[in-house]
N, C-alpha and C positions, 0 to 999 in steps of 0.2 A: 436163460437170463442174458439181456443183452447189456456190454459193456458200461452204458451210463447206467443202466440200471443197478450192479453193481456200484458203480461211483455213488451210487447216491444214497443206497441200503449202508455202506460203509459210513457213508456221513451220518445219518439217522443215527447209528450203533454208537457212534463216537462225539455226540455231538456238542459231550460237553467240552471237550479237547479242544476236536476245531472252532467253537465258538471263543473259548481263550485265547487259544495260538492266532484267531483271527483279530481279537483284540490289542494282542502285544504290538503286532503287526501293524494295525490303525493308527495304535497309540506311537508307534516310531514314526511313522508320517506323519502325523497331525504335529510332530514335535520339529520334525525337519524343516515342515514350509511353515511354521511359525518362527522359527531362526529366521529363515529365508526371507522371512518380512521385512525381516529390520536389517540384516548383511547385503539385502540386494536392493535397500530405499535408496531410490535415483538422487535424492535431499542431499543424502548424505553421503555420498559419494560424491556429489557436485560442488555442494558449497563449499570454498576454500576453508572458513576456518574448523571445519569439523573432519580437513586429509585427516587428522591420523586416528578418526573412528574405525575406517575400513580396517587397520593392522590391529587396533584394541580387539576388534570384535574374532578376530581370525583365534586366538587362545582359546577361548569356549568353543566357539566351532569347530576347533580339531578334537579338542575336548567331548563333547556331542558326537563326532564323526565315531570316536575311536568307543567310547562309549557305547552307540548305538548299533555297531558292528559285532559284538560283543555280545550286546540282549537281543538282537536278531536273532544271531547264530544259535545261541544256549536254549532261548523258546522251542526253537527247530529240533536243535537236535532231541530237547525233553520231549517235546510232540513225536517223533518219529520211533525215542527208543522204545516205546512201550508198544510197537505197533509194529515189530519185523517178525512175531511170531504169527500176526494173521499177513504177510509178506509170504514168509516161507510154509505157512500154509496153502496158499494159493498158488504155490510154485509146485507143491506136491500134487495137487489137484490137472497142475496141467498147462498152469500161465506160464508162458515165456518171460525169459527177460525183456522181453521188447514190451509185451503186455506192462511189467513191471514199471519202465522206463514210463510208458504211455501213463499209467495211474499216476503215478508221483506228479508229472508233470501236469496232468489234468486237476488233479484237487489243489496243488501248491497254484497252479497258474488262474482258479477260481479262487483263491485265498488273496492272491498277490491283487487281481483285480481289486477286488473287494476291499480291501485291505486301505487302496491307493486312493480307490471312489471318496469313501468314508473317512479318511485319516485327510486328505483333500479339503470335504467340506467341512469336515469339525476346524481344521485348522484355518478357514478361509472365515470360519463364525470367529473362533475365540482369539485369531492372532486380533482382528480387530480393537478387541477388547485389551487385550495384552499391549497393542502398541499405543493406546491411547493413554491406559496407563505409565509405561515406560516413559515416551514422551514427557506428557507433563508431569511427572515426578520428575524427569528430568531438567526441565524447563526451557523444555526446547517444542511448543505446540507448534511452533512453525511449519515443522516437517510434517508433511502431511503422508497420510495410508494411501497405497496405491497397490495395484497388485502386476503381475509382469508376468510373462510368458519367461523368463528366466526364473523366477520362483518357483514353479510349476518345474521346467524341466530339470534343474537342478535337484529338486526335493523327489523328485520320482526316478531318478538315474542313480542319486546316489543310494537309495532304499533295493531297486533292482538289483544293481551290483551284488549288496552285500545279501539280498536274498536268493539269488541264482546260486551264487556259492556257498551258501549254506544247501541249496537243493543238490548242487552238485556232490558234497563231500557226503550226504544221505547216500543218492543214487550210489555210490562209486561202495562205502560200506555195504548197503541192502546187496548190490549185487557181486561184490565179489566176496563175499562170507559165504561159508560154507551153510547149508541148507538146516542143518544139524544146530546152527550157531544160533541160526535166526527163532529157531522153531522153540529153544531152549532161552531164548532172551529174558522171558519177564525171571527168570526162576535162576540166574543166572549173578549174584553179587559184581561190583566192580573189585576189579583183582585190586591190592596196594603192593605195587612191585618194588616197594624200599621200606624197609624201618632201618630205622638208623640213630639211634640215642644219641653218639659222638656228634654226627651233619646236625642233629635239633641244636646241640649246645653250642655248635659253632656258627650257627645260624641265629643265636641270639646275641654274644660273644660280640657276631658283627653290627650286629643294629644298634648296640651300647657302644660299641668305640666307634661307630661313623657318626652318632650322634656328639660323643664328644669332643671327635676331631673336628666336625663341621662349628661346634660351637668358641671350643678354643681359637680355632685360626682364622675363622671369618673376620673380616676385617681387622686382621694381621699384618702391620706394615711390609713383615720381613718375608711373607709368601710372595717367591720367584715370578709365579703364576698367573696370581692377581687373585683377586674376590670370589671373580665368575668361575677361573675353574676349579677352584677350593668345592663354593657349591655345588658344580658340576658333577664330579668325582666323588663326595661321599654321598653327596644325594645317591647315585647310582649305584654306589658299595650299601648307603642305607637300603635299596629295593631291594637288591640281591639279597640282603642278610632276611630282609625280611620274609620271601617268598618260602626263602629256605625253613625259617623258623616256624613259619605257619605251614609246612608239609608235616615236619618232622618233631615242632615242640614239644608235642606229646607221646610222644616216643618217648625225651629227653624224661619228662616231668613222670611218666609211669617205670624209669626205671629208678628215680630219685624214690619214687613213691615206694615202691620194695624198701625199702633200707626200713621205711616204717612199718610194719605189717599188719599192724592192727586197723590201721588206715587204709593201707593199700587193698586189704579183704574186703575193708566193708563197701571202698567205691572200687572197686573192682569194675562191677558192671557199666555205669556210668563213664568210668577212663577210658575203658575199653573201647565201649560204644562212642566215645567224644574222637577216639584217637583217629578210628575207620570216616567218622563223621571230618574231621580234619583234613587228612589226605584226601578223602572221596571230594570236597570242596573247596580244594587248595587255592584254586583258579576265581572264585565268586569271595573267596574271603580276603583274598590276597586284592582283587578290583574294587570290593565296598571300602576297604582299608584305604585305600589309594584314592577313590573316590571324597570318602571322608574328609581325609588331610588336604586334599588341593579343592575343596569348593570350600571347608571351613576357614581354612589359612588364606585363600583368594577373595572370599566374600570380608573377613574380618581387614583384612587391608584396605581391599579397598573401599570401604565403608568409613576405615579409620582416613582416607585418603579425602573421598567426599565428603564428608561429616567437619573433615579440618578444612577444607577450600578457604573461607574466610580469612583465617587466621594465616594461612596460607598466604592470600593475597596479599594481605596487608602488611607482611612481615617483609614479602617482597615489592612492596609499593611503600613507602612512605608518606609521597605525596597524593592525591588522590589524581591527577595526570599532571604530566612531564613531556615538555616537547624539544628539543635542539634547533637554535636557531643560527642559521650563516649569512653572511652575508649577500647570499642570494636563493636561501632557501628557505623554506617557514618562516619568511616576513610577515611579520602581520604589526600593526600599531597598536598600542593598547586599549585603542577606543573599539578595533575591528576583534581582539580578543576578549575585551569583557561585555559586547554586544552578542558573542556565542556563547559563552559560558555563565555569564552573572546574569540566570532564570529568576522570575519572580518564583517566590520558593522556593529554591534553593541557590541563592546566592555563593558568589565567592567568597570568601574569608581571607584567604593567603594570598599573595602573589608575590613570589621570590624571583631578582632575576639573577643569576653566577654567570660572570665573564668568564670568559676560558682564552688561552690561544694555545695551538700545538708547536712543535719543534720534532722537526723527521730529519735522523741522524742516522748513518750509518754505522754498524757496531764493530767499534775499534777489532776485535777478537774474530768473528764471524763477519765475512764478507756480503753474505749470503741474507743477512737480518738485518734488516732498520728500524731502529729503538723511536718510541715514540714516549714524547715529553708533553703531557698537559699539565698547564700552569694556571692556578687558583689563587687569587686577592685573599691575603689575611682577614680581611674585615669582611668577606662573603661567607668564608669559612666560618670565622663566629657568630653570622647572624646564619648559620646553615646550621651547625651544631649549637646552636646557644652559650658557647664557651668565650672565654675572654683570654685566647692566646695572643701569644705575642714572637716576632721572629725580626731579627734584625737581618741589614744587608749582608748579603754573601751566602745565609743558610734558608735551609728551607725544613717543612712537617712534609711527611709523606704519608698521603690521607688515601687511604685504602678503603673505598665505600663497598664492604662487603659483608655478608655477616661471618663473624670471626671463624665459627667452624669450618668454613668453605675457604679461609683467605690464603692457606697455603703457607710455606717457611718463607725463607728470608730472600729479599729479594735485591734487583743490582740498586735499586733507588737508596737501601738503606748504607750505601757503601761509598756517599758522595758523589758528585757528580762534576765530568770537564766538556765541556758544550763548544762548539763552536772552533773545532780544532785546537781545546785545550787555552784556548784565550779565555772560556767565562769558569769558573768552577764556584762551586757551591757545596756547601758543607751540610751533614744528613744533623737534624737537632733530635728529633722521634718519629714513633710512628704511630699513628690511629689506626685504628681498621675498625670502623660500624656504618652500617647501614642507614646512612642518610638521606638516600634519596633514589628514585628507579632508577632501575638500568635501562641504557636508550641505546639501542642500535650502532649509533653516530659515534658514542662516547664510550670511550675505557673507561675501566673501573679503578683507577691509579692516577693519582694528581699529587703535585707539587705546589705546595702552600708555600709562596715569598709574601713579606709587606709588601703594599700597596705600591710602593717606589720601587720599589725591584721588579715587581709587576710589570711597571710602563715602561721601565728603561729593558728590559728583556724583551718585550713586546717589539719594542725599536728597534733591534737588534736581531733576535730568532724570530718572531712571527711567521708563518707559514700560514695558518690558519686562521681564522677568530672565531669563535662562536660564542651564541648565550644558552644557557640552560635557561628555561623557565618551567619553575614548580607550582604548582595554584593547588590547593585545598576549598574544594563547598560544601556547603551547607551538610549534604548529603549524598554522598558519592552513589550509593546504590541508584538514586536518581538521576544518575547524570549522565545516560547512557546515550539520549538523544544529543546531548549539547557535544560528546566527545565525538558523534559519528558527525555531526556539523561541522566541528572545526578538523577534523579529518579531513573530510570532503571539500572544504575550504581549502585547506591547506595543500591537496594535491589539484586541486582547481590553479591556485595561484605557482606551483612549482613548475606544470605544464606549460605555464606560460615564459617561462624563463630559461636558459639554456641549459645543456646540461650540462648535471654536476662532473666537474671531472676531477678526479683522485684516486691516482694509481693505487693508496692503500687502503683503501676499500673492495672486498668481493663481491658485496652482498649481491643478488641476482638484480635488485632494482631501486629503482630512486622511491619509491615509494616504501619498500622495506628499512632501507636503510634513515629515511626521515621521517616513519609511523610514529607517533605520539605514544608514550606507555601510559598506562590507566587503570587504574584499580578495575572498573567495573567489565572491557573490554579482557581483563586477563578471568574474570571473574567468574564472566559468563562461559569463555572457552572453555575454561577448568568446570563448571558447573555441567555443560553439554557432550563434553567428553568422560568426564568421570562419570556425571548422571549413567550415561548410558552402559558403561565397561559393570559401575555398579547394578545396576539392573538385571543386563545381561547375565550376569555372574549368578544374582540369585533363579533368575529362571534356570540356568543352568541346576545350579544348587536344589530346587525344587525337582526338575524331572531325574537328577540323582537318589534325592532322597525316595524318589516312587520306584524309582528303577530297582537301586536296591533290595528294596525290599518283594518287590515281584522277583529278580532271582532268588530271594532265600526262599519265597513262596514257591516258585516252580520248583526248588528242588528237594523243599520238603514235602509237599505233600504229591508232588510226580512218582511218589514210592509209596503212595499210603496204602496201597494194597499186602505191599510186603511189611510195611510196618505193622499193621492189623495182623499178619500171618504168625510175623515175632513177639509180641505180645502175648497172641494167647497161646503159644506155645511160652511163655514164660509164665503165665496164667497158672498152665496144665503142671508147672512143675514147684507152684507154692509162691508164686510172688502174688502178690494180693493187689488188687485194685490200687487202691491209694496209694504204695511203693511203683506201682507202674505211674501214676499221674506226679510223683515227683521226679521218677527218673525223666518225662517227656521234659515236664517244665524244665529238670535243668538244662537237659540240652537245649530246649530253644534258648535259656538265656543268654548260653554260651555262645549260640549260633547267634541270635540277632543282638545282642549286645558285644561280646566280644571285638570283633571288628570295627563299629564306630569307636567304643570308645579307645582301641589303639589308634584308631585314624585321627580321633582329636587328641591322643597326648603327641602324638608325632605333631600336628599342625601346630599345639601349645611350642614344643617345643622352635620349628623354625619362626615363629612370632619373636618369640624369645631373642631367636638368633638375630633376626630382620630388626630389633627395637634395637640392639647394639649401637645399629650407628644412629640414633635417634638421643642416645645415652641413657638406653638400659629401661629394660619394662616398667620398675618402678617411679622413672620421671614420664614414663606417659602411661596415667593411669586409663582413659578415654580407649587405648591403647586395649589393656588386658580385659574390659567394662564390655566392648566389642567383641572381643572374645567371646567371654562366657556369654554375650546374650545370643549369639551365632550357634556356638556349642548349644547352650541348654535348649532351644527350636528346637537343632535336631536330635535328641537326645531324648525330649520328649515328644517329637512325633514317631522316633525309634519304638518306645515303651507302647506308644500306642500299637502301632504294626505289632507287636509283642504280644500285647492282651490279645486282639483280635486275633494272631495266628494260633495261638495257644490255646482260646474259645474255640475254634475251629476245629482243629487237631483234636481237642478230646471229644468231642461232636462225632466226628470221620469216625473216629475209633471206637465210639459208643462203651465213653469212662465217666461220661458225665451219670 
């Protein structure tokens, strides 16, 4: 028998194995250069307002990476363990290690092709479909499908790496185990080289106190640290406690279980079998667990993220656009401004205009800082707020346009003010701080409200600067995307033509940044086309998790169904009865495929919890925990389904039906 001839008789013999393992395989490529669609679209990498898609999108994709390295490897190593006693059969017969080397590499390197073909074209069929959807649920059609010789070789480089090294830690096991080891493999339990009741309870011990230290001190004035590494730090005390609890919990729980004995006899069998079932799977329960929590806690935010956009905008836009005007920039007359904006159908409404002028002072105390003073008209102020204040000479309101949560403690404005080397000073009357109008590049968020005559005669006197704010309100701001990119265009049309702006206290990179118009519909659409996508993203994510999953619990339950038919009816032969055997399976599988998701969603519940804090508290954002549950219950109930189905199966295999 000549060498393929062998390779090929091997395949014939095995062929439901390699027809799976070739599967998993496809399916991790078909998933790679379907990422690769959307993280290497030229669109989106080019067009300036969508930089920071490339950074959103890189979380899921290390996610995916680390992921996918992970259900490679485990496919591999389940395909190969069942298969080193016809290895070291063949070694008795007379093969070489080299012979050895040569097989491995010849069926792994017809797998790997095959694998790359097939996983290639599925993914070059459905990423289509997949990006046309993402897209325009994003509402971004603009971006068009294209495909690239960097999607191709990134999605096949990174698949080779991580299955070369899965072939390699095979090879390197098959051939330096003893012959003895191999020949003996199927018949051979996995050893648990720790029980440890103490390590289970101190491995639950930590997943309860990291949980409630992460909740108490997040956003914590008085942490040294800050926010992020509060998170940092019990997040990573939460994994460790975790990993530990699910080796060992059951350890923990069957020596609690003694204490009761009437309990502890009759599940006996069950604890037992869960306990070996636990350690044997510490590594798939402890990844689904962790998979759980960050695609259901990632997908529920930012759902709650894109789902709020709107409200979002509008909280931070007042007026439906806002432009700053200087005296030699964003001139326009009002016949040139309401010939781009006031559309038939959707008309202007509003048109506010607020004088300003600055005062740039060096700060008595700090050398090093120049205090800046913008000064607002009493009577701009009341027709901005709709209030009917009043301020005589010498004092001023310090009108802080922000919304209150964000506005910070007390600042130098509310402590009087000496201007002008202490010749003008001015006395503090109160303070506002709400959210009256956008924020504009050009413009701080901090004004000084005098009447009208204190206005002009300071203006004679400090002026540095002047500018106008102008605010307009139409008809329909969702409509008025073309009128905001017109007077845009307009408006850097006419800046280019004028010199340039010069003011030291400005950094911004360019004049056109720094004198961009704000606008409900231009913040609308960014927020729409980069959340659109991060959300999207996230669920495709979330979906090849929930399959993934469950193909690890599947490979590594039924990759033993031989040995489990063995123990069975050797518990058959000594009086356990059919139907006591089909409740012992069900319970395990419930334990196995439900266990893990639902700790991974009371962990995600729980950092929701944490993350609604600064929002103030889950129960003022009901939309909030609504997200939640409708995230959880999906997968929850496409869990339950993988559950029937595995459980049909399994009593099938076993032949209990």
């Amino acid at each position: 028998m000549t060498f393929n001839q062998l390779v090929w008789k091997m395949a014939k013999r095995n062929k439901g194995k390699y027809i799976f393992y070739y599967l998993c395989n496809s399916f991790a490529v078909m998933f790679f250069f379907m990422y690769a669609t959307v993280y290497f679209n030229e669109r989106i990498v080019e067009v300036k307002e969508l930089e920071s898609i490339q950074d959103a999108l890189a979380i899921p994709g290390v996610a995916l990476i680390v992921f996918t390295a992970f259900f490679i490897n485990y496919a591999h190593r389940i395909f190969t363990r069942r298969r080193r006693k016809e290895f070291g059969l063949l070694m008795t017969l007379g093969m070489s290690n080299r012979d050895i080397v040569r097989l491995l590499l010849v069926e792994n390197g017809v797998i790997a092709a095959a694998s790359i073909a097939s996983g290639l074209l599925a993914g070059t069929v459905f990423s289509r479909l997949f990006f046309l959807v993402l897209m325009n649920s994003a509402g971004m059609g603009q971006v068009p499908f294209h495909l690239s010789y960097e999607m191709f070789g990134y999605s096949i480089a990174a698949f080779m790496i991580v299955f070369f090294i899965s072939v390699g830690i095979t090879l390197y096991l098959t051939l330096f185990r003893s012959l003895s080891d191999s020949l003996k493999s199927d018949r051979v339990a996995d050893r648990l080289k720790l029980r440890s009741p103490l390590l289970g309870g101190f491995g639950i011990a930590l997943v309860i106190l990291s949980a409630w230290m992460l909740y108490f001190n997040y956003l914590n004035n008085s942490n040294p640290g800050g926010d992020g590494m509060v998170l940092l730090v019990w997040t990573i005390a939460l994994l460790i406690g975790l990993y530990i609890a699910l080796s060992q919990s059951m350890s923990f729980f069957i020596e609690m279980a003694k204490k009761y004995k009437t309990f502890y006899y009759r599940k006996l069998l069950f604890l037992t079998s869960l306990e070996y079932k636990f350690k044997q799977l510490t590594a798939i329960l402890m990844l689904v667990t962790v998979m759980g929590m960050v695609t259901i806690f990632y997908t529920t935010l930012l759902l709650f993220i894109y789902s709020g956009t709107e409200k979002q905008v509008v909280d931070r836009h007042p007026y439906d656009i806002a432009f700053v005007e200087t005296k030699t920039k964003n001139v326009l007359s009002e016949e040139e401004l309401f010939s781009l904006l006031d559309k038939e159908g959707n008309p202007v409404k509003e048109h506010i205009a607020i004088e300003l002028f600055d005062y740039y002072e060096q700060d008595a105390t700090w050398e090093e800082i120049v205090n800046r003073y913008t000064f607002m008209k009493i009577s701009d102020f009341n027709q901005l707020t709709k209030r009917d204040k009043k301020v005589v000479a010498g004092e001023y309101i310090y009108f802080h346009n922000q919304m209150l949560e964000y506005a910070g403690g007390i600042n130098i404005f509310e402590n009087g003010l000496s201007l002008d080397k202490r010749q003008i000073t001015l006395s503090f009357k109160e303070k506002i701080v709400e959210k009256k109008f956008n924020s504009l590049n050009y413009d701080f968020s901090e004004f000084l409200v005098v009447n009208d005559t204190e206005f002009d005669k300071l203006k004679r006197s400090l002026a540095m600067e002047e500018s106008v704010i102008h605010l307009i309100n139409v008809e329909n701001w969702k409509d008025s995307s073309t009128a905001v990119e017109d007077l845009t265009q307009k408006l850097n049309r006419r800046n280019n033509s004028t010199l340039p702006y010069d003011n030291e206290h400005y950094s911004y990179e360019s004049e056109e940044e720094l004198f961009r118009p704000s606008s409900k519909i231009a913040d609308y659409n960014y927020q729409r086309n980069s959340g659109g996508i991060m959300f999207f993203v996230s669920t495709f994510i979330s979906v090849l998790f929930f399959f993934g999953s469950f193909i690890l619990l599947y490979l590594n339950v039924f990759s033993n169904i031989e040995q489990d038919k063995e123990k069975y009816r050797k518990l058959y032969k000594i009086g356990i009865t059919k139907k006591e055997i089909q409740r012992l399976i069900a319970g395990e599988l419930k334990v196995l495929f439900f266990f893990a998701p639902l700790l991974g969603t009371a962990i995600a519940f729980h950092y929701i919890v944490v993350f609604a804090k600064d929002a103030g508290g889950i129960m003022q954002n009901p939309s909030f925990f609504l997200h939640f549950l409708t995230i959880a219950g999906i997968y929850l109930v496409i869990q339950t389904g993988y559950y029937f189905f595995a459980k049909r199966k399994m009593m099938r295999q076993l032949e209990l039906n």
